[in-house]
N, CA, C and O atoms as a DFTB+ gen file, in Angstrom:
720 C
 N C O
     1  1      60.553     -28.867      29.339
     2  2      61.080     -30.143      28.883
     3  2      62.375     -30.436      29.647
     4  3      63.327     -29.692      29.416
     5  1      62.540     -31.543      30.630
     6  2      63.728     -32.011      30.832
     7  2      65.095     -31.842      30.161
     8  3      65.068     -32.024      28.944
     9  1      66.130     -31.573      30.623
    10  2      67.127     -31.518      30.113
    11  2      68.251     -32.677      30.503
    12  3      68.481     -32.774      31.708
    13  1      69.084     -33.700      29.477
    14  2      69.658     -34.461      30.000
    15  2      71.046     -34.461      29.174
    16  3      70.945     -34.515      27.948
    17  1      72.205     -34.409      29.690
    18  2      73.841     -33.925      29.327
    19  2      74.162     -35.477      29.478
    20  3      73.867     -36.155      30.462
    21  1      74.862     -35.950      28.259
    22  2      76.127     -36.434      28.464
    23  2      76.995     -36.054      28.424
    24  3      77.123     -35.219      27.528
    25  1      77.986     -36.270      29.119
    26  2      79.047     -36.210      30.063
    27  2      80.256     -37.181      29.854
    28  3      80.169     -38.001      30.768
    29  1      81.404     -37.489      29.035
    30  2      82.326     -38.327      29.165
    31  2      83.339     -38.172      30.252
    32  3      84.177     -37.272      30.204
    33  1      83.281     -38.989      31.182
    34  2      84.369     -38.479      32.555
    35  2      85.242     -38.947      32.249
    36  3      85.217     -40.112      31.852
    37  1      86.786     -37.961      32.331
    38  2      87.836     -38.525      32.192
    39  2      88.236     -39.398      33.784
    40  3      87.733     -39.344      34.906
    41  1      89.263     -40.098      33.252
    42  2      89.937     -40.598      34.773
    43  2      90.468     -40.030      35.884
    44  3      91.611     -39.664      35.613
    45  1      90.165     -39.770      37.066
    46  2      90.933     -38.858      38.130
    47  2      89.438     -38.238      38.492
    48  3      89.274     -37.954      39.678
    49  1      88.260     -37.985      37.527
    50  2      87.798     -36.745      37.967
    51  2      86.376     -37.517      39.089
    52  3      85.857     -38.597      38.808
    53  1      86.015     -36.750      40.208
    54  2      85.044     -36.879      41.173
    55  2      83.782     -36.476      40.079
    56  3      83.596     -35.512      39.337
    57  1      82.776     -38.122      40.468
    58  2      81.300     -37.585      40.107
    59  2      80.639     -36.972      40.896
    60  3      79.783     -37.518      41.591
    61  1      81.015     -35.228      40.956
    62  2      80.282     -34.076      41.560
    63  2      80.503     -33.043      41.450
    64  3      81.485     -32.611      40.847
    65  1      79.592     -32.325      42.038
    66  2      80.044     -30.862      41.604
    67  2      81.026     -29.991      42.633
    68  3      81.675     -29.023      42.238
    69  1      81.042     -30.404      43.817
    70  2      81.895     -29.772      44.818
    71  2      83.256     -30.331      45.192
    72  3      83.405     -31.431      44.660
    73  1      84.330     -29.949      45.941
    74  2      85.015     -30.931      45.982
    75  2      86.248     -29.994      47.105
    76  3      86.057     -28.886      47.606
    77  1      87.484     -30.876      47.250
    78  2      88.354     -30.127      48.254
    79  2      89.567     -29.402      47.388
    80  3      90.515     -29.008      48.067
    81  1      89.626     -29.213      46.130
    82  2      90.016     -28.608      45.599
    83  2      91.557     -29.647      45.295
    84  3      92.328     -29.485      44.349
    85  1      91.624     -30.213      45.888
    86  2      92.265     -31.343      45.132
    87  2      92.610     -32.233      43.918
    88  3      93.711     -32.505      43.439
    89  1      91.263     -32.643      43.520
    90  2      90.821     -33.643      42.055
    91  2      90.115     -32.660      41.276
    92  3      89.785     -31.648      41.896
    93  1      89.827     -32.724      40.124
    94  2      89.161     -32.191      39.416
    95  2      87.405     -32.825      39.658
    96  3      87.506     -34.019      39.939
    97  1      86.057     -32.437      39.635
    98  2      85.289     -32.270      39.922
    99  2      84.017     -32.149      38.838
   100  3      84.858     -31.716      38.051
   101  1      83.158     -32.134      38.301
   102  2      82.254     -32.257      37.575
   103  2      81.968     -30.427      37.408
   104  3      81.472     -30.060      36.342
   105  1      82.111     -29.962      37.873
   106  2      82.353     -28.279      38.143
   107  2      83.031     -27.784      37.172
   108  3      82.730     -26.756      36.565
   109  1      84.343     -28.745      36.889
   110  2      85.753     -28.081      36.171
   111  2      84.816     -28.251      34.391
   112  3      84.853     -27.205      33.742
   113  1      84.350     -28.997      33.965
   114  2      83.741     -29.267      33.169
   115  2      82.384     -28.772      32.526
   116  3      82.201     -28.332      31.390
   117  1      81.549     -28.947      33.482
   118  2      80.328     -28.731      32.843
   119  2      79.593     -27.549      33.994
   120  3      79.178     -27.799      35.126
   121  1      79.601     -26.161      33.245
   122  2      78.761     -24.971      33.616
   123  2      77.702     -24.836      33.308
   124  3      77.459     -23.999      32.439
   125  1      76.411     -25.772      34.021
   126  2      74.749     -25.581      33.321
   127  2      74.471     -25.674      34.976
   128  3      74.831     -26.576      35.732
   129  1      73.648     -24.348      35.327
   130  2      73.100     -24.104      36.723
   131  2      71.900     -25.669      36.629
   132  3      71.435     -26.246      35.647
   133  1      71.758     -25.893      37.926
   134  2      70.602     -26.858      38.335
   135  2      70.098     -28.576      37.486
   136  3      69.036     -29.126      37.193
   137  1      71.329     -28.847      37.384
   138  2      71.580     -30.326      36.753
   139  2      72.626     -30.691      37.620
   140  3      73.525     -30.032      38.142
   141  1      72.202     -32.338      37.680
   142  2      72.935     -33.615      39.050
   143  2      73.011     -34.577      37.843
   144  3      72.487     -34.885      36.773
   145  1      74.226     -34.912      38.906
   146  2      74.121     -36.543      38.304
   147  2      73.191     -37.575      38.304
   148  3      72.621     -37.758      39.379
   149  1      72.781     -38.562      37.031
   150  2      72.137     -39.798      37.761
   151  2      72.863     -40.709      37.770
   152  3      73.196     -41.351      36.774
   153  1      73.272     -40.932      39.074
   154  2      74.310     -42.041      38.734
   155  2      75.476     -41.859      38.860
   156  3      75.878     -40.963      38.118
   157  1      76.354     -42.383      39.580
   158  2      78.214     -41.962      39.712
   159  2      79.096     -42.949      39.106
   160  3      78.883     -44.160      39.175
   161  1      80.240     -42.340      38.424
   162  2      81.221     -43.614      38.295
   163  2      82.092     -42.773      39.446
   164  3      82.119     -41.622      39.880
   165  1      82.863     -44.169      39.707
   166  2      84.570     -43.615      41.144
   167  2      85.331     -43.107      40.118
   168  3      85.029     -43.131      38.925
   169  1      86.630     -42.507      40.759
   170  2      86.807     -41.480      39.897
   171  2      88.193     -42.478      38.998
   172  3      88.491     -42.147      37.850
   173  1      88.868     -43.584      39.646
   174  2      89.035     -44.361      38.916
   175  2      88.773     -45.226      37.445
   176  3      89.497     -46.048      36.884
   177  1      87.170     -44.577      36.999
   178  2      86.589     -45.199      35.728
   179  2      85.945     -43.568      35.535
   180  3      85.627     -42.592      36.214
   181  1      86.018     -44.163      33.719
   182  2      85.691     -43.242      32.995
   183  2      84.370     -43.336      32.148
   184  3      83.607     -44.283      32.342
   185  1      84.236     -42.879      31.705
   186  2      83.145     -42.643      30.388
   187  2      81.826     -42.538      31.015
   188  3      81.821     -42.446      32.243
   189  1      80.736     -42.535      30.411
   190  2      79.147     -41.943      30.153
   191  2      78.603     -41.418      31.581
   192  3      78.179     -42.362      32.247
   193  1      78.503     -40.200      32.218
   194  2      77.501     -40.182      33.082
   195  2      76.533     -38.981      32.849
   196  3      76.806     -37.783      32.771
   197  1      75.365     -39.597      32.759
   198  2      74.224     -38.649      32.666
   199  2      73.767     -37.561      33.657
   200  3      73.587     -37.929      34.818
   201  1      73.552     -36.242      33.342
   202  2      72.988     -35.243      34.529
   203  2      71.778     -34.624      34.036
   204  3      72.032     -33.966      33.027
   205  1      70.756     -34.591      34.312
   206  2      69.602     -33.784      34.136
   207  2      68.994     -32.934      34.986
   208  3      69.377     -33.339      36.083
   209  1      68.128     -31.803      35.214
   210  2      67.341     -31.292      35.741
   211  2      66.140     -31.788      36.649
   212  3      65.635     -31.379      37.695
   213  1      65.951     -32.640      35.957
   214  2      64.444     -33.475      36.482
   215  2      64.609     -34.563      37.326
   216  3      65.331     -35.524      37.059
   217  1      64.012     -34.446      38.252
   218  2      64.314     -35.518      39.689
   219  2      63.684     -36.835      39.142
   220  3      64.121     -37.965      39.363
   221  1      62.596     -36.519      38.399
   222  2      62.078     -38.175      37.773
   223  2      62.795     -39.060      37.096
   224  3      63.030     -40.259      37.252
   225  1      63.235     -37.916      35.980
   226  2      64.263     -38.647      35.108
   227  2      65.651     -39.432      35.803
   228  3      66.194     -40.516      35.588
   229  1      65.939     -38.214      36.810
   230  2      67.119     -39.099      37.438
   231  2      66.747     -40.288      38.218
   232  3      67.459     -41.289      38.135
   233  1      66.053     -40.281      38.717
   234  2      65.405     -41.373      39.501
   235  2      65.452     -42.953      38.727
   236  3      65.979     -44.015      39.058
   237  1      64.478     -42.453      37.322
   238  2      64.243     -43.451      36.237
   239  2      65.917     -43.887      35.647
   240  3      66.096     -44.924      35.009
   241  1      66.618     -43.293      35.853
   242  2      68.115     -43.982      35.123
   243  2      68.756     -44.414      36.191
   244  3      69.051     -45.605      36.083
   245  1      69.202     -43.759      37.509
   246  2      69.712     -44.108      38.416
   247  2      69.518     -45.029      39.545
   248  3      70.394     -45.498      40.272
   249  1      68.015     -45.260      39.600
   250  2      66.965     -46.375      40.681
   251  2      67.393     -47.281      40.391
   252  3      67.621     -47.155      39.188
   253  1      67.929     -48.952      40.953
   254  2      68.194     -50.156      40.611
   255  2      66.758     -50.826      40.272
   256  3      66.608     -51.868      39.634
   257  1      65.746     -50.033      40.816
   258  2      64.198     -50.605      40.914
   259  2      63.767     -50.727      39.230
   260  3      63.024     -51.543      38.685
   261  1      64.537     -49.589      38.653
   262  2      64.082     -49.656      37.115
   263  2      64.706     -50.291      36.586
   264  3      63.960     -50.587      35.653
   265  1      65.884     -50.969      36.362
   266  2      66.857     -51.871      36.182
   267  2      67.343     -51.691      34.905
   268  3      67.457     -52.660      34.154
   269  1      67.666     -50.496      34.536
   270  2      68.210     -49.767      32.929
   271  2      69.454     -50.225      32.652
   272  3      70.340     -50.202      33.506
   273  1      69.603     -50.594      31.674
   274  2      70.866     -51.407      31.220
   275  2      72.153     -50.735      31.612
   276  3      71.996     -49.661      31.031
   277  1      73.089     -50.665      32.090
   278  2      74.327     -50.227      31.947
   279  2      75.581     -51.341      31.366
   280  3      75.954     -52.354      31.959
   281  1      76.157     -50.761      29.877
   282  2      77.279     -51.876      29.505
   283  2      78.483     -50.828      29.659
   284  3      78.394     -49.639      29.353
   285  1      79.786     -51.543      30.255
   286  2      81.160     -51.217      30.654
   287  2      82.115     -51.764      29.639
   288  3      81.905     -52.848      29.094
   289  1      82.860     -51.237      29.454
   290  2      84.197     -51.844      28.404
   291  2      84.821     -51.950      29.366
   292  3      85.052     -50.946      30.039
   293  1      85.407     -53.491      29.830
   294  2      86.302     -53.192      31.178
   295  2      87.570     -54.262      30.370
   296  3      87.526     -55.404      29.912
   297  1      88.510     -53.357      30.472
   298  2      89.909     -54.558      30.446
   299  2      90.469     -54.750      32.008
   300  3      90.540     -54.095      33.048
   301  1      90.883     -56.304      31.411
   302  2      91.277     -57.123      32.736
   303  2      92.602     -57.771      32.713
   304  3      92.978     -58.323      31.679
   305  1      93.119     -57.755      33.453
   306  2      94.356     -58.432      33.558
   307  2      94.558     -59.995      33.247
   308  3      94.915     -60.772      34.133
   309  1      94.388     -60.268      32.360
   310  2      94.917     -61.850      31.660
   311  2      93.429     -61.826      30.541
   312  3      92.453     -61.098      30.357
   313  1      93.957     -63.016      30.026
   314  2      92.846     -63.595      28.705
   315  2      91.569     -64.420      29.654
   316  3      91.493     -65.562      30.109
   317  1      90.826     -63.461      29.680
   318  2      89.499     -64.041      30.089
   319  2      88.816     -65.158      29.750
   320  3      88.674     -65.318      28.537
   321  1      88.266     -66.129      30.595
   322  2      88.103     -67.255      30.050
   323  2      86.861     -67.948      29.715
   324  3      86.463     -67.568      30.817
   325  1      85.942     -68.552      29.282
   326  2      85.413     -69.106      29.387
   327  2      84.218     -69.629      30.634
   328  3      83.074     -69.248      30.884
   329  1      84.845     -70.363      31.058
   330  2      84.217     -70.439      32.524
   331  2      84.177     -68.730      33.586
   332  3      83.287     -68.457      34.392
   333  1      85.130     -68.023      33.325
   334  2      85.206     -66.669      34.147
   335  2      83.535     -65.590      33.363
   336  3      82.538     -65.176      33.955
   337  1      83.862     -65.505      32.146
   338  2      82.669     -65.092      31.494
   339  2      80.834     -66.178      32.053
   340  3      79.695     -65.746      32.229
   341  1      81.293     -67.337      32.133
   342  2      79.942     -67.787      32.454
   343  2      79.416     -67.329      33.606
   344  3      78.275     -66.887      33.746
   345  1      80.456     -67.460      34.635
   346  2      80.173     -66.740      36.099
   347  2      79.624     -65.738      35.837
   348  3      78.454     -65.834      36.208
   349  1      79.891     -64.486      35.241
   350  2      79.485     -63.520      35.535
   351  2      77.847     -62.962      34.647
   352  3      77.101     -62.010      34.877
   353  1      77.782     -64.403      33.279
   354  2      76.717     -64.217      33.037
   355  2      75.691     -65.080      34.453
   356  3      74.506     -64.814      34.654
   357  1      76.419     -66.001      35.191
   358  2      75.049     -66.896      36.197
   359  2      74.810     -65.518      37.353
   360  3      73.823     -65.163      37.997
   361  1      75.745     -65.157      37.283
   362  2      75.779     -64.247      38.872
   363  2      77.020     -64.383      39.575
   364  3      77.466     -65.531      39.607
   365  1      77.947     -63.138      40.369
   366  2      79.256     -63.531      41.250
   367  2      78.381     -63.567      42.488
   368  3      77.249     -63.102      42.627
   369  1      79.220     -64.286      43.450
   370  2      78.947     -63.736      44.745
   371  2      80.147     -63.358      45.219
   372  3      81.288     -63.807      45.104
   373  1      79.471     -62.078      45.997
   374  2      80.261     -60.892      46.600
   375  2      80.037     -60.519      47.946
   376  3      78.910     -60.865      48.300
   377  1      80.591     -60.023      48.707
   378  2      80.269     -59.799      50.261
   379  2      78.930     -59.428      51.041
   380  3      78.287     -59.679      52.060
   381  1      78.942     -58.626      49.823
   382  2      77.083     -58.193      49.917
   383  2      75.777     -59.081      49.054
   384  3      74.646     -58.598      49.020
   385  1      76.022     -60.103      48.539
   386  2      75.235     -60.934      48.463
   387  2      75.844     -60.707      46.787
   388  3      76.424     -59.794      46.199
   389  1      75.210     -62.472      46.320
   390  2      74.722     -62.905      45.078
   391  2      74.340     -61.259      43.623
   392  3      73.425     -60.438      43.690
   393  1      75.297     -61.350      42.681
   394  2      75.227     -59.721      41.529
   395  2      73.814     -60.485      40.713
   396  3      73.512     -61.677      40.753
   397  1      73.305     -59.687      40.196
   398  2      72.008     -60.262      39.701
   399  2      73.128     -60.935      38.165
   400  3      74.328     -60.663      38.224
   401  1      72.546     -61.854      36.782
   402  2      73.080     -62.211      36.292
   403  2      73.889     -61.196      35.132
   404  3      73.076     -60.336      34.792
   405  1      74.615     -61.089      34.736
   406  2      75.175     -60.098      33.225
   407  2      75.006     -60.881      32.189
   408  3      74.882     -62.103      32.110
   409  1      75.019     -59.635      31.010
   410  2      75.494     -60.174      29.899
   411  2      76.703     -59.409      30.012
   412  3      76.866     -58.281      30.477
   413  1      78.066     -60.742      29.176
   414  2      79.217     -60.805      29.579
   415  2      79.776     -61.425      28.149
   416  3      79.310     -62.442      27.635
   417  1      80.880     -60.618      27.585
   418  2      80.970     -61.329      25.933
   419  2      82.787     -60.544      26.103
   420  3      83.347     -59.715      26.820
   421  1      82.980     -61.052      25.452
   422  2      84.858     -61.077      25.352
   423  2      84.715     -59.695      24.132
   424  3      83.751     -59.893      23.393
   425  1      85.387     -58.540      23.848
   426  2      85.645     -57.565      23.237
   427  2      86.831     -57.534      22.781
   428  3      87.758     -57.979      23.458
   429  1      87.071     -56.882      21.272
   430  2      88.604     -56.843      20.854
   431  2      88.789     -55.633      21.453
   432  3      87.945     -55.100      22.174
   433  1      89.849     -55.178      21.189
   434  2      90.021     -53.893      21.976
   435  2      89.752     -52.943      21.102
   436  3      90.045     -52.647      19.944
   437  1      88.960     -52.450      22.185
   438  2      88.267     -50.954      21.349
   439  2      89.118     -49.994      21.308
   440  3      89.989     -49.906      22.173
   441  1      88.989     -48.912      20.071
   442  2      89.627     -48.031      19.640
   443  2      89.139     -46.554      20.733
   444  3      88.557     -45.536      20.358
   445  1      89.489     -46.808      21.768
   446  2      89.216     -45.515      22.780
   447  2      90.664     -44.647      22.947
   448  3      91.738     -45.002      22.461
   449  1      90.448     -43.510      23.694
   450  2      91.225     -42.300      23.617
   451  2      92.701     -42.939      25.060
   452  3      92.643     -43.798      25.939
   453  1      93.576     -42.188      24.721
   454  2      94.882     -42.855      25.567
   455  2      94.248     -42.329      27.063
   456  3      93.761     -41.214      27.252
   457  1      94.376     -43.399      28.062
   458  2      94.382     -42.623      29.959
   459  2      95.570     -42.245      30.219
   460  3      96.693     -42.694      29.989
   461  1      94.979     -40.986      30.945
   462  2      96.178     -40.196      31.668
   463  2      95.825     -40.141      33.268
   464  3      95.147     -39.280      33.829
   465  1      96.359     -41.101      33.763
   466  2      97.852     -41.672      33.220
   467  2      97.447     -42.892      32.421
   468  3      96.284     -43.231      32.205
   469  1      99.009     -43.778      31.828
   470  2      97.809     -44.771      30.845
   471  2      97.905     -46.139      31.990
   472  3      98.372     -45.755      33.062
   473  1      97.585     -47.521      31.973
   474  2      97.308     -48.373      32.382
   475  2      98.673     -49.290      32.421
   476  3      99.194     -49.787      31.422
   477  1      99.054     -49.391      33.501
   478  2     100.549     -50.252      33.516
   479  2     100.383     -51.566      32.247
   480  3      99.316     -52.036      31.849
   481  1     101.205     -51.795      31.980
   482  2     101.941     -52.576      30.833
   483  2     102.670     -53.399      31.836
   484  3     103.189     -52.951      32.858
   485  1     102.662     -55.023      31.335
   486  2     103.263     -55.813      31.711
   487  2     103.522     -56.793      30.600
   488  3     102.536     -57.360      30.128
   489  1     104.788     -57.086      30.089
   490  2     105.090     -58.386      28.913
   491  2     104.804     -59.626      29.176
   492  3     104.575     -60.482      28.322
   493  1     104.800     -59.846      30.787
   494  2     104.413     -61.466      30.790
   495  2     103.167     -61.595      31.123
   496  3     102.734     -62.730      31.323
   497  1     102.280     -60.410      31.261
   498  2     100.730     -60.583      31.591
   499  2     100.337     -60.628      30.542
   500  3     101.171     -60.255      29.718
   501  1      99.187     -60.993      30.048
   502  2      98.274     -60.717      28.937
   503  2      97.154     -59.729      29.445
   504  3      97.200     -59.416      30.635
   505  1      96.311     -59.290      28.778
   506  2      95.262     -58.244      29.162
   507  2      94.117     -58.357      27.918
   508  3      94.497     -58.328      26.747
   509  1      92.930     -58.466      28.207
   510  2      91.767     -58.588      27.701
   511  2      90.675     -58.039      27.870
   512  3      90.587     -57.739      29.060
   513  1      89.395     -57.613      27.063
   514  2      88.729     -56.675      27.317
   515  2      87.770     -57.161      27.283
   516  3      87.804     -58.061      26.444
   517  1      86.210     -57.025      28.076
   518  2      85.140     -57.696      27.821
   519  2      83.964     -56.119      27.726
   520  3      84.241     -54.938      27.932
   521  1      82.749     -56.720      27.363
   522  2      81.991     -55.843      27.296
   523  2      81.020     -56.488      28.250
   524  3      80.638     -57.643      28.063
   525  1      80.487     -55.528      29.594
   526  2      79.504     -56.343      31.060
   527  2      78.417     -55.286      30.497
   528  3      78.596     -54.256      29.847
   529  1      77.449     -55.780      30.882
   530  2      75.609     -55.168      30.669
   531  2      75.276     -55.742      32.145
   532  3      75.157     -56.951      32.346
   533  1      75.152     -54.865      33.056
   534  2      74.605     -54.961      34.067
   535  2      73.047     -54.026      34.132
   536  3      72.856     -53.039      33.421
   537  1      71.958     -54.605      35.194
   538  2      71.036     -54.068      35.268
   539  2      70.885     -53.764      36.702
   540  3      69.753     -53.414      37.036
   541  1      71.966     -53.836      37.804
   542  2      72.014     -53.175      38.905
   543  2      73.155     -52.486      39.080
   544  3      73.978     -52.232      38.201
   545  1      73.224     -52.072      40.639
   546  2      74.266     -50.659      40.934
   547  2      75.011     -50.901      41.829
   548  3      75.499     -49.959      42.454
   549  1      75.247     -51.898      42.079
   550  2      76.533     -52.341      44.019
   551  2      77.631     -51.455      43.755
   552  3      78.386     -51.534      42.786
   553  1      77.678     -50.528      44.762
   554  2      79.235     -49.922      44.598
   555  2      80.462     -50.483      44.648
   556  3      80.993     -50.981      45.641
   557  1      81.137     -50.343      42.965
   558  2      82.347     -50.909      42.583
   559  2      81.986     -52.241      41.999
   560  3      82.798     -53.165      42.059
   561  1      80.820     -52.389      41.442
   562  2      80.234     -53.616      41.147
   563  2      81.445     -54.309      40.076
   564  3      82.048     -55.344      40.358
   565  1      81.652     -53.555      38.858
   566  2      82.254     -54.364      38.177
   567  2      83.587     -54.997      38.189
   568  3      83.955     -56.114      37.823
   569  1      84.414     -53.678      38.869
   570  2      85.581     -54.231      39.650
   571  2      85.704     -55.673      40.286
   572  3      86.442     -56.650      40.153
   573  1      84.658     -55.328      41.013
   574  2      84.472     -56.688      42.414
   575  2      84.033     -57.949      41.621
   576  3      84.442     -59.040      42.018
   577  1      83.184     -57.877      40.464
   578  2      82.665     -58.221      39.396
   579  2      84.019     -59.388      39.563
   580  3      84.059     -60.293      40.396
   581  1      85.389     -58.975      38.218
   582  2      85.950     -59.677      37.243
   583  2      86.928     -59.806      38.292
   584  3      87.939     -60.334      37.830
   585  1      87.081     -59.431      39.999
   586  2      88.079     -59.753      40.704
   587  2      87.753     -61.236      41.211
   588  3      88.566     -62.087      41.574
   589  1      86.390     -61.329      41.144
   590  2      85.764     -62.133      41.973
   591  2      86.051     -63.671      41.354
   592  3      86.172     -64.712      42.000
   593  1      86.127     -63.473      39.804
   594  2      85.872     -64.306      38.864
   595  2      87.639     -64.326      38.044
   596  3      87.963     -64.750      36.934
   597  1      88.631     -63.574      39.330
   598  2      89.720     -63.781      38.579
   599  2      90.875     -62.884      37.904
   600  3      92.084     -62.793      38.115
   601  1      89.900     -62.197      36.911
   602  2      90.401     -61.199      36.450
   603  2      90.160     -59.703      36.584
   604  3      89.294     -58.959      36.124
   605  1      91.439     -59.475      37.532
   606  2      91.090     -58.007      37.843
   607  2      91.231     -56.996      37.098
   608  3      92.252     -56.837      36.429
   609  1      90.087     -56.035      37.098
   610  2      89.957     -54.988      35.699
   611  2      90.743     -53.624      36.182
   612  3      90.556     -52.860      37.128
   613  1      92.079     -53.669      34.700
   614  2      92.818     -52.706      34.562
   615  2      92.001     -50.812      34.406
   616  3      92.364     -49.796      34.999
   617  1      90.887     -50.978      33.417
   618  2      90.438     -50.602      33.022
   619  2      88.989     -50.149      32.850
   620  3      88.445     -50.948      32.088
   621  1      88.110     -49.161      33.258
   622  2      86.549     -49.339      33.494
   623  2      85.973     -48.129      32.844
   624  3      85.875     -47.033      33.396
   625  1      85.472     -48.508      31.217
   626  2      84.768     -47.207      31.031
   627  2      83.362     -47.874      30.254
   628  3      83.121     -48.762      29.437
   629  1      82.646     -46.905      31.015
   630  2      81.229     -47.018      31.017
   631  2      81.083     -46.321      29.701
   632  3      81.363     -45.146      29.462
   633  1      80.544     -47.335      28.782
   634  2      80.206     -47.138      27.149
   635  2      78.718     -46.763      26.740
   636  3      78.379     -46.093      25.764
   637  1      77.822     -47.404      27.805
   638  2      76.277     -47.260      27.569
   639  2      75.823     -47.084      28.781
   640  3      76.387     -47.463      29.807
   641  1      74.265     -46.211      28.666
   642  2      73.391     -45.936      29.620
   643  2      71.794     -46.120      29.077
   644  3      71.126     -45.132      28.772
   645  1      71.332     -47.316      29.005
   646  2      69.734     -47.415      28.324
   647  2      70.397     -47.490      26.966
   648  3      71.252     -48.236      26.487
   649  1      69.643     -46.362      26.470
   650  2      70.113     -45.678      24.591
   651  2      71.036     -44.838      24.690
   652  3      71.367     -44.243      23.665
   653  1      71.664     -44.571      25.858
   654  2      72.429     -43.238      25.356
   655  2      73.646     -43.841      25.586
   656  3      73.920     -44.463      26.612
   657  1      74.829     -43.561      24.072
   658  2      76.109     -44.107      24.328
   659  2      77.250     -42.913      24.245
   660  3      76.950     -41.775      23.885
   661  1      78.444     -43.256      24.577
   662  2      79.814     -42.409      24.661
   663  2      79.770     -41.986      23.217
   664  3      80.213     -40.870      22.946
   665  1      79.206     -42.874      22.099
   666  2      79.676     -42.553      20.564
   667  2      79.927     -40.944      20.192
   668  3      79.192     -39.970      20.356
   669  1      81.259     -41.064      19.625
   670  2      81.429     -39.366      19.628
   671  2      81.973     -38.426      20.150
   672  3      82.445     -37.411      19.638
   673  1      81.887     -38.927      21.774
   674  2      82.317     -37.854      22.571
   675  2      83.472     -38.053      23.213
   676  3      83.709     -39.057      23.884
   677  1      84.400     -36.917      23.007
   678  2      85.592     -36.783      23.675
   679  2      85.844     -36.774      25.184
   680  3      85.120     -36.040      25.858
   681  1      86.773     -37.494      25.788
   682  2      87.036     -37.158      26.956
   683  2      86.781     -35.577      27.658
   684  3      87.574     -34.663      27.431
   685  1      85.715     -35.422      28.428
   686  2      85.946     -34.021      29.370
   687  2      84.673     -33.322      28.300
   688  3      84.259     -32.253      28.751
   689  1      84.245     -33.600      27.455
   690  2      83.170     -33.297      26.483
   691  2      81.831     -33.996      26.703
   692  3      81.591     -35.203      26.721
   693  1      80.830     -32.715      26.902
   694  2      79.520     -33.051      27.144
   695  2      78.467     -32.643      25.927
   696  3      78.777     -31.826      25.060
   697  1      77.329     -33.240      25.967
   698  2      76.499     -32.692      24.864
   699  2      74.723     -32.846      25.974
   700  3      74.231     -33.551      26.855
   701  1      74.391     -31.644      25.114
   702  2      72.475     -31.935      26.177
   703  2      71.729     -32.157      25.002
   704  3      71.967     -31.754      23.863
   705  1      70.639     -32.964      25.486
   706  2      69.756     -33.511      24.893
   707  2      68.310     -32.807      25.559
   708  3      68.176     -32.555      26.757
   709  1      67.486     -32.606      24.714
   710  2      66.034     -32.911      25.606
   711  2      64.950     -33.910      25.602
   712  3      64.359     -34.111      24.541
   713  1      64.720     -34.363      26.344
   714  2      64.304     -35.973      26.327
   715  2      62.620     -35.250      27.022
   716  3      62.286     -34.175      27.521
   717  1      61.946     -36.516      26.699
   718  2      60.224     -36.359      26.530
   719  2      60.155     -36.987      27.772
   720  3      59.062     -37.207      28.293
């Protein structure tokens, strides 16, 4: 039976297992021989990444061909607007072509764990949080996402993968599942 780990990545750390001994690494964390990632966040964003054993399974979460939901809690620098949210439900365009469309909804701020380091503070900025459901993978998508449309995101943690969510799990804390 497949084996599949969630994984909450803190901020700073590389999605992998090797590294130059520099950053912390997917290594420092999780000791289960012969499980990969499906799927990377930069080491700039945090939360959900899945690793399993099974090349299918990874395939099936990580392929853009299967188009598995991924939703982000991303805070952004100012009060998101209206028209900025519609964009990103029609589609941005980005250097590499037209983002397929999101679902894109304004979030209060969620009760998540402090970043280390934490996220600059500014009194005359405002800052706002949305929740993005994307069904593709452009590297740095969501970033490029709310820059594109304005508001650049302070903040990027990946809350959902399909069915499987962060609920629960602590920063740097993994749990395995066995999936059918």
């Amino acid at each position: 039976m497949p084996r599949l780990i969630l994984f909450n990545k803190p901020y700073g750390v590389i999605c992998q297992f090797s590294g130059d001994g520099s950053r912390p690494t997917l290594a420092d964390f999780i000791d289960v021989p012969g499980v990969y990632p499906a799927g990377r966040l930069d080491q700039d964003s945090e939360g959900l990444v899945l690793l399993t054993d099974d090349g299918r399974l990874q395939a099936r979460i990580a392929d853009p061909r299967h188009k598995l939901a991924k939703t982000y809690w991303v805070q952004v620098e100012g009060a998101i607007s209206d028209e900025a949210l519609a964009k990103l439900r029609s589609g941005v365009a980005l250097k590499d072509g037209i983002t397929r469309p999101a679902l894109a909804q304004r979030l209060d701020p969620p009760d998540l764990w402090p970043r280390d380091p934490p996220v600059r503070f500014r009194k005359t900025v405002p800052d706002g949080w949305i929740a993005l459901t994307l069904r593709e993978g452009k590297n740095r998508q969501v970033r490029r996402m709310t820059a594109a449309v304005g508001f650049p995101t302070l903040r990027l943690v990946r809350w959902q993968v399909g069915d499987w969510t962060l609920e629960s799990l602590a920063p740097g804390a993994w749990r395995a599942l066995d999936v059918r």
